[in-house]
Phi, psi and omega in degrees: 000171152272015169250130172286314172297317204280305173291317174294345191261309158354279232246339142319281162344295187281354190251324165318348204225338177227104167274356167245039185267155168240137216210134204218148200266152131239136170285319181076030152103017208303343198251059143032231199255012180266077191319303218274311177301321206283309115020292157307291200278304158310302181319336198274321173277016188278341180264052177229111141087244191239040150094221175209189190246345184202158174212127167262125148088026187337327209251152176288149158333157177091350162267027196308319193310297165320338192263289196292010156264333159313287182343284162282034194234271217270009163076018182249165159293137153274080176291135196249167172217302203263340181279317184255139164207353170214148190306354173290299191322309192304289170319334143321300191272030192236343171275023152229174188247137196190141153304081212255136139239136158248154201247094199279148142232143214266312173294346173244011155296353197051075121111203213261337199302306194284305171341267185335322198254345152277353170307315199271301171336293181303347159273325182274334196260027172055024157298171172256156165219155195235096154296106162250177188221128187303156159313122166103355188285145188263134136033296197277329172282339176268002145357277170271340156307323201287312181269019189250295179295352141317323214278337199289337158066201159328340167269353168303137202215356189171145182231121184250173178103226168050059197236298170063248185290340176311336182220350191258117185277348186237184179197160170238010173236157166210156341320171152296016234311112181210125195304140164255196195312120165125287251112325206262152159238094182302095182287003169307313204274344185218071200279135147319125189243162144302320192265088169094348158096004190087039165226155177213123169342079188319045172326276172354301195290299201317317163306306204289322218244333162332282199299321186265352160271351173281000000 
């Protein structure tokens, strides 16, 4: 955001309350094309509880240069999300120098194959990435996050999704993949199959919900 006050009692609030939290802002593009406002106001919140380790997205797209002078003003990584969406977006921001992650989501990369093929890129200019995910995403997407976050290996720095029934009244799938006490998804309990990604159509729930809108 853009209240300073507002954020620092924010970010106060959360070190008070998980003191081994690790915690990294998203701006959602907020200080538009003002680096130098962005610079400020992040700068400010860094001596708060013990700061933070990244900052996503300060800037609208389209800024790499200004984006790797944050980065490197306030000494943190610059997760980019809404800036990459293709190996051109990547390879842009790979001419300046900055710590970089990119923050993949396999629905707005257009599917897992272009995922996959910025997962290797994003590996080669030596990022870190963050399989991430939209809100409200079903099953069949923490899937395919699951296979983005495999091919990504040691570079994996974050995994999102996996909410299923937390937030979903339905599913078109089973299992639900949905984090349980913790934090965790035992991908054990839901090994990858060739066939279906390890899932099959939830006829049954599928019946239940017919039945409960008519």
């Amino acid at each position: 955001g853009l209240d300073l006050e507002a954020d620092r009692a924010l970010l106060e609030a959360v070190w008070q309350r998980v003191p081994r939290a690790r915690i990294h802002l998203d701006a959602n593009n907020a200080f538009g094309h003002d680096h130098h406002a962005a610079m400020r106001h992040l700068g400010a919140l860094q001596g708060v509880g013990a700061g933070f380790w990244a900052v996503e997205e300060p800037l609208r797209p389209g800024r790499p240069e200004a984006t790797a002078a944050i980065g490197r003003a306030l000494g943190v990584p610059m997760i980019l999300d809404e800036a990459v969406c293709s190996i051109a977006d990547l390879h842009a921001h790979a001419e300046h120098a900055a710590e970089w992650i990119v923050n993949l989501k396999v629905s707005r990369c257009v599917g897992v194959l272009r995922s996959l093929a910025l997962v290797e890129q994003a590996q080669a200019a030596g990022w870190g990435i963050i399989v991430g995910a939209q809100a409200g995403e079903t099953s069949v997407l923490t899937r395919a996050g699951h296979l983005a976050a495999r091919a990504a290996g040691s570079a994996l720095r974050g995994l999102e999704g996996g909410l299923g029934r937390h937030v979903l009244a339905w599913e078109p799938v089973a299992p639900s993949l949905a984090y349980g006490r913790g934090g965790w998804l035992d991908l054990a309990e839901h090994p990858l199959s060739s066939r279906g990604w390890g899932l099959w159509i939830d006829d049954a729930n599928d019946t239940k919900e017919r039945a409960s809108n008519a």
